[in-house]
C-alpha positions in Angstrom: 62.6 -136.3 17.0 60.9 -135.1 19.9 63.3 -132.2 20.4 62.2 -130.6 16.8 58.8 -130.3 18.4 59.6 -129.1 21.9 60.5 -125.6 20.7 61.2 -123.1 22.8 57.6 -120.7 23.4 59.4 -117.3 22.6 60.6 -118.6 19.3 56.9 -119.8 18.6 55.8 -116.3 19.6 58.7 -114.2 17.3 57.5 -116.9 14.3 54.2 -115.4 14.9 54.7 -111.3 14.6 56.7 -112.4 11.5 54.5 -114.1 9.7 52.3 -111.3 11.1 54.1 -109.0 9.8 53.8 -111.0 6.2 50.6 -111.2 6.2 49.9 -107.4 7.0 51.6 -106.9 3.9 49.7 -108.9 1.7 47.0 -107.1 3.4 48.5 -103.7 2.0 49.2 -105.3 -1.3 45.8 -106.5 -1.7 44.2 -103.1 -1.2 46.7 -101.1 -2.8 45.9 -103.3 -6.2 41.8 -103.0 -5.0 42.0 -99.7 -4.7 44.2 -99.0 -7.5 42.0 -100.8 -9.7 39.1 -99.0 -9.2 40.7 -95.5 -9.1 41.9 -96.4 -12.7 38.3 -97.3 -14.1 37.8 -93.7 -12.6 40.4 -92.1 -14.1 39.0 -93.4 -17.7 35.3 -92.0 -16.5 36.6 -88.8 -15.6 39.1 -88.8 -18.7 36.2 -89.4 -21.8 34.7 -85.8 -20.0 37.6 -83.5 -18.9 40.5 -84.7 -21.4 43.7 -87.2 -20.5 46.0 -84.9 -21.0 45.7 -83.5 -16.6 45.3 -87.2 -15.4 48.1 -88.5 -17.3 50.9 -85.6 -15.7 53.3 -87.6 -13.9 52.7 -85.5 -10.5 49.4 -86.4 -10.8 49.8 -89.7 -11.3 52.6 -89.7 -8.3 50.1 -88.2 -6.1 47.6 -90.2 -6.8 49.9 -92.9 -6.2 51.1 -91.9 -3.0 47.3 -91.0 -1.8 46.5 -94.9 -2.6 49.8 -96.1 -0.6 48.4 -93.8 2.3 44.1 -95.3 2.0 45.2 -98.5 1.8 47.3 -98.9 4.4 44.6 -97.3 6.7 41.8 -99.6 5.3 44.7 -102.5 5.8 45.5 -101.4 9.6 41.5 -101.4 10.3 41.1 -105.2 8.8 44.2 -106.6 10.3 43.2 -105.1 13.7 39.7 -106.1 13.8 41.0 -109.8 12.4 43.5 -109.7 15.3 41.0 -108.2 17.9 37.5 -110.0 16.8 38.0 -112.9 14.8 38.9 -116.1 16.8 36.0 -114.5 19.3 33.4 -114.1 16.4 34.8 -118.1 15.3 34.2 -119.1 18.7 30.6 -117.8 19.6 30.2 -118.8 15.9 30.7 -122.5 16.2 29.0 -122.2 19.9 32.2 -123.7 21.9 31.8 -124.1 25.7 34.2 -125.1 28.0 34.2 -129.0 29.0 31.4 -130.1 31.6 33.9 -132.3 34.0 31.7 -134.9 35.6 31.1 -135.7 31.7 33.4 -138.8 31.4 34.0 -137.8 27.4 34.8 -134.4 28.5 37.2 -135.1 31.5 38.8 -137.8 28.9 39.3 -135.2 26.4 40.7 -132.7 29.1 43.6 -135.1 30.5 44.3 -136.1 26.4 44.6 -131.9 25.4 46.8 -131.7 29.2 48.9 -134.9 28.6 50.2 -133.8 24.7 50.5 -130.2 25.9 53.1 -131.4 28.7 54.8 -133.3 26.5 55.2 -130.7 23.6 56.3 -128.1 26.0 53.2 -125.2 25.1 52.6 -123.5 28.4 49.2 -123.5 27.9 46.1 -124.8 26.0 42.6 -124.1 26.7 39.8 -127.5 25.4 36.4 -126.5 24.3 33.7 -128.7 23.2 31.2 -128.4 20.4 27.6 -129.4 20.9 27.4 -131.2 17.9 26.7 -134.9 17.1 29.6 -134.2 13.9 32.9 -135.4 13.9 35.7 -132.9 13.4 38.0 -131.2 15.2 40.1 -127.7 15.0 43.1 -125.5 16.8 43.0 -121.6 17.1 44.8 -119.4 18.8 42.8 -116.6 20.7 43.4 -112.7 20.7 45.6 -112.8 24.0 47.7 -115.5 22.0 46.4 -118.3 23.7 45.8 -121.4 21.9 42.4 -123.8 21.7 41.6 -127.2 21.1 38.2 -127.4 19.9 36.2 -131.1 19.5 32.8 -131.7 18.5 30.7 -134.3 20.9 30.5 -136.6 17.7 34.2 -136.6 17.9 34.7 -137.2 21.6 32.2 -140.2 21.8 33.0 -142.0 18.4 37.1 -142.1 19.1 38.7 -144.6 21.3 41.1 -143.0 23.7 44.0 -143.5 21.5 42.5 -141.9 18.6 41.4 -139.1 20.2 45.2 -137.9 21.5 46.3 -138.8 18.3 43.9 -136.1 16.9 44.9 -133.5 20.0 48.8 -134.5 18.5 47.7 -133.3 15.1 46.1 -130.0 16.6 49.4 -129.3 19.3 51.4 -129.8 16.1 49.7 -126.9 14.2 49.8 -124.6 17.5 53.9 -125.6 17.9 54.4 -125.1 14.0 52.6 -121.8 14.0 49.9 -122.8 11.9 47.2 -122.7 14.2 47.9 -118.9 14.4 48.7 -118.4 11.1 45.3 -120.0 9.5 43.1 -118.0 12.5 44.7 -114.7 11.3 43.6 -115.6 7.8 40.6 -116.8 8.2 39.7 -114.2 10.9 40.7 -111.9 7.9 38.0 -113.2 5.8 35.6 -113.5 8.2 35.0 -109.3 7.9 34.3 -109.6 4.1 31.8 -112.5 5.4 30.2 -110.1 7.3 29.8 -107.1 5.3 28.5 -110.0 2.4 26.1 -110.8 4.6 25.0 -107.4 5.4 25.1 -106.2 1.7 22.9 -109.3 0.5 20.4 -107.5 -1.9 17.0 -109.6 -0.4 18.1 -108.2 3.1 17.1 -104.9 1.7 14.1 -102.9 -0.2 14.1 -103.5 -3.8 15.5 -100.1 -4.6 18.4 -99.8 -1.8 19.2 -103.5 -2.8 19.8 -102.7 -6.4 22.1 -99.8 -5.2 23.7 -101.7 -3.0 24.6 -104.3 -5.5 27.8 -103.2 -6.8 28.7 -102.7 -3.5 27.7 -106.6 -2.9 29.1 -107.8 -5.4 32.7 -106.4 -5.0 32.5 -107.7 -1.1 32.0 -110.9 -2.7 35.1 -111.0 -5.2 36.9 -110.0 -2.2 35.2 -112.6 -0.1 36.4 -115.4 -2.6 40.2 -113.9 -3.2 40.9 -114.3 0.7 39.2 -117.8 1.0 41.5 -118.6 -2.3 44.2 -117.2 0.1 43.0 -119.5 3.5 42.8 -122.7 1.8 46.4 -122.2 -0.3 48.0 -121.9 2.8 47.0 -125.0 4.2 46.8 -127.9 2.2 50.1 -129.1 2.8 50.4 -127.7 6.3 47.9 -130.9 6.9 50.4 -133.5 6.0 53.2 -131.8 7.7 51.4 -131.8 11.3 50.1 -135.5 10.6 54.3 -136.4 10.6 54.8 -134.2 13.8 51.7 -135.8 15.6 52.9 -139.1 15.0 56.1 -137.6 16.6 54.2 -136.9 20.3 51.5 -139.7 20.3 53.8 -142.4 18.1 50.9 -144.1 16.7 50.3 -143.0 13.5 47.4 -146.0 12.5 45.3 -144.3 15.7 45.7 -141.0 13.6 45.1 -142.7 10.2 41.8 -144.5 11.9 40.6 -141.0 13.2 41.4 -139.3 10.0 38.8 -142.4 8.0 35.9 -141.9 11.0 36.2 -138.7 10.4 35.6 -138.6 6.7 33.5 -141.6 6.8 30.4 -140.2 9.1 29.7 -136.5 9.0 31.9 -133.8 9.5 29.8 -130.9 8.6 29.4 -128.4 11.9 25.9 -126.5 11.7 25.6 -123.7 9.8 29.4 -122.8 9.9 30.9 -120.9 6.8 33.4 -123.0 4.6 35.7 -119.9 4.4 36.9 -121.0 7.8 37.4 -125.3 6.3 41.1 -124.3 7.1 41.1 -124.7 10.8 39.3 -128.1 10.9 41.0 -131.4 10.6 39.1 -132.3 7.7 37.1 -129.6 5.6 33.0 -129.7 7.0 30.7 -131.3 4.6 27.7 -133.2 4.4 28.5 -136.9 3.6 27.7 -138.1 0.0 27.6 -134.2 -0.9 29.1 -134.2 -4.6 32.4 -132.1 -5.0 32.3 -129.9 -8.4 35.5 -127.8 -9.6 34.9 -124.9 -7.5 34.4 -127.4 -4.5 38.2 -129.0 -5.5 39.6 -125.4 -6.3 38.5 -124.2 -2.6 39.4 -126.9 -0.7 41.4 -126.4 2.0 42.8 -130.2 2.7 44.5 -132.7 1.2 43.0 -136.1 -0.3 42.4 -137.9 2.9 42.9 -141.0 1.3 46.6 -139.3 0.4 46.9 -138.3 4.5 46.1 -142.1 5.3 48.4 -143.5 2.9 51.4 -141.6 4.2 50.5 -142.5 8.1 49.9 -146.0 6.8 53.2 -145.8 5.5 55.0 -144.8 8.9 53.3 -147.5 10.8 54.6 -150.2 7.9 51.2 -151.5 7.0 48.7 -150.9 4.1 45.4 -148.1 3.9 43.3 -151.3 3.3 43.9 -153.3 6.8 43.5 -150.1 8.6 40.5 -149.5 7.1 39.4 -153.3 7.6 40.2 -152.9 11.5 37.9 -149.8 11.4 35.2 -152.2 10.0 35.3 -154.9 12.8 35.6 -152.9 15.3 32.4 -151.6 13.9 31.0 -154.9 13.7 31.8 -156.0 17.2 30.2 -153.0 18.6 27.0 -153.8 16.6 27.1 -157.6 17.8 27.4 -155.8 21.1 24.3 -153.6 20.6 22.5 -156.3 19.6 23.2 -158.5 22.5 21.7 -156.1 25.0 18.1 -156.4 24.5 18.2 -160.3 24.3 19.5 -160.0 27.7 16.8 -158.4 29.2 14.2 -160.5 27.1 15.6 -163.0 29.5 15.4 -160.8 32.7 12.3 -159.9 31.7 11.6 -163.5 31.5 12.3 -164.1 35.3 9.4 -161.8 36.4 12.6 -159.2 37.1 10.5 -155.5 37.8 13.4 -153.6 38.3 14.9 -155.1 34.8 10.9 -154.0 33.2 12.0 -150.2 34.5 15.0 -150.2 33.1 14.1 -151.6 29.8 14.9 -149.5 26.3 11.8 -149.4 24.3 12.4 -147.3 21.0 10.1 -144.8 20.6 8.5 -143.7 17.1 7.5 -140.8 16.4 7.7 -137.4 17.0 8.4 -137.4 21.1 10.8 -134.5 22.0 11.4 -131.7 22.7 14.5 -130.1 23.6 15.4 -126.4 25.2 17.4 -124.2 22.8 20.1 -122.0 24.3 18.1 -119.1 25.1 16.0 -121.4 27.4 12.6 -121.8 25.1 11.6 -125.9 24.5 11.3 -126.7 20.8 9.4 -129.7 19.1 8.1 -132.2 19.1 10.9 -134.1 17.1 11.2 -137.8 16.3 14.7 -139.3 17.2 16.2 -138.8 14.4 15.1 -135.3 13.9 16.3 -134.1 17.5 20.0 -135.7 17.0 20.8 -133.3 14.1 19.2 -130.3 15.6 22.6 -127.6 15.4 22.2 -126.9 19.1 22.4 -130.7 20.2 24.6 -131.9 23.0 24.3 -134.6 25.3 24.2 -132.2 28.2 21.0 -130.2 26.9 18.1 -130.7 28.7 15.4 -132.3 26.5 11.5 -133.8 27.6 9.8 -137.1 26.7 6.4 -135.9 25.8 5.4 -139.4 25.7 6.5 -140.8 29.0 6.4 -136.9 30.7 9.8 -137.2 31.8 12.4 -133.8 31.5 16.5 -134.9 31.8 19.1 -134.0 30.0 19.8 -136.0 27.0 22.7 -138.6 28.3 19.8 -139.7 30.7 17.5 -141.5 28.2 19.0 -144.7 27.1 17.6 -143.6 23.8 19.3 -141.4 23.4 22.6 -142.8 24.4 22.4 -145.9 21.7 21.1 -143.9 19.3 24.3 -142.2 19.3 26.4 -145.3 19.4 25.1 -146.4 16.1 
């Protein structure tokens, strides 16, 4: 089984011009229909004033034909260079990914999981990020130079037990071996243009007159917009399954997977601001939890039922959805009955006349105590507790103040902080 998986690199890479190659096509395709589209609605204009009978000769028509080949494949050749040149760069400054801090134990834990699989797949090389966001999720893309990335948020890395967490690094190797990982970042990297010319085109970002011009213009960005997302999220719902079976192939426990997969959906997967036209890349598609789906939710999404994903891992480890779930529970439990065993202990430290015990006693603090130092260096606040765990920029390495107690640390240094972030 494991041999299926260690491919050979230069096969991987050969896999990838093809289904380059593929996708340039569609590329053409899609523009030479665009483009032909419109040109016809022209055509009609022109033909109510200056009669069909010119339009309609065939070496017209063949030129015209020919001169729509030659514009779209020049508009195509722009797109699929600038997805190719810009797009896992603009994904990665997007979603604010770093490289791991080392004397973080999470991050050095996540390093030797990313280094351990890659070894044992056989990639020659895989470069871990982390994303400074409380969330839980996880994604794989491969970068202009063809290098692939492992991306986790810090939800992800301190909410996993070790197990889990190489289970979901098996998961993203698998898409990187398999070619996904390159094939959804080309896709996606493909929309991500028509995200940014919708963006720019958005009528309230402009006068009232220029905006109405401009609408047309808007609003055919946007159809375009939707077609490729249609496009990103076709191509990878059953991609999902297929790298859950390989990643049960490198880290052989697919009920670690299956337990990720539920903490995942359970608790929230949604990563800041980020665009739902990249969903494709992630393990599971970002949302806010209890957020109602609708039908255009269902018809865009990118993933499979998870429930589906856990029954078929449930199935390879010859158990039932249920107990896994019920394991997830306890384990919850205990760690709660663990929580709450900490500050009766040092009721009875406290007890003893103990001063060093009094220091390092956690008192939760209400209200709106903190501020925290965005990352272009200015503080922001105050926030109460709950306020400054969501904030988009959040990490446990970002420097943050206790108005209260006048005290300026980074955030894994108030024991606030920390248990907040166990519960």
């Amino acid at each position: 089984m494991t041999k299926k998986l260690a491919l050979d690199f230069y096969e991987v890479q050969r896999q990838q011009r093809r289904k380059s190659l593929f996708v340039f096509f569609i590329l053409i395709l899609f523009y030479f229909i665009t483009v032909g589209f419109f040109s016809g609605i022209l055509l009609l204009c022109f033909g109510v004033f200056l009669g069909k009978g010119g339009l309609l000769a065939g070496s017209f028509l063949t030129k015209l034909l020919l001169l729509n080949a030659a514009f779209s494949f020049i508009i195509a050749s722009f797109h699929f260079y600038d997805a190719k040149k810009f797009g896992a760069r603009f994904i990665l400054k997007r979603l604010m990914a770093r490289h791991p801090d080392l004397s973080d134990r999470y991050h050095k834990q996540f390093v030797n999981s990313v280094e351990g699989i890659r070894i044992a797949s056989g990639v020659p090389k895989v470069i871990p990020r982390i994303i400074p966001q409380s969330a839980i999720n996880a994604l794989a893309l491969v970068s202009a130079s063809g290098t692939p990335n492992i991306i986790a948020t810090e939800g992800l890395l301190s909410e996993l037990t070790r197990d889990e967490l190489e289970a979901v690094v098996s998961h993203e190797v698998a898409h990187i071996i398999r070619g996904d990982a390159f094939y959804i970042t080309l896709v996606c990297s493909l929309t991500n243009l028509f995200e940014r010319l919708r963006l720019a085109l958005e009528p309230e970002n402009h006068a009232q007159r220029s905006g109405a011009a401009l609408y047309p213009a808007y609003l055919l960005v946007s159809i375009s917009a939707i077609i490729m997302r249609l496009l990103s999220t076709l191509i990878s719902r059953e991609r999902e399954i297929l790298a859950d079976a390989a990643a049960v192939e490198l880290c052989r426990n697919p009920k670690a997977l299956a337990r990720a997969l539920y903490k995942t959906h359970l608790k929230n997967s949604f990563v800041g601001d980020f665009s739902l036209t990249y969903s494709p890349l992630f393990i599971l598609p970002p949302k806010l939890v209890g957020k109602s789906e609708g039908f255009f939710s269902r018809l865009f999404n990118s993933h499979p039922p998870v429930m589906k994903r856990i029954r078929l891992l449930a199935d390879m480890a010859n158990t039932k959805p249920h107990k896994i779930i019920e394991e997830i529970w306890e384990s919850q439990k205990r760690r709660k009955e663990a929580q709450i065993l900490l500050p009766s202990q040092e009721e009875v430290i406290q007890e003893t006349g103990s001063a060093a015990a009094e220091e390092d006693k956690v008192v939760p603090l209400e209200g709106k105590v903190w501020s925290i130092r965005d990352p272009q260096g200015d503080w922001q606040g105050p926030y109460a507790l709950n306020e400054l765990l969501f904030i988009r920029f959040f990490t446990r390495m970002i420097w943050i103040k206790n108005l209260q107690e006048g005290v300026e640390a980074q955030a894994r240094e108030f024991a606030q902080i920390r248990n907040a972030l166990l519960k």
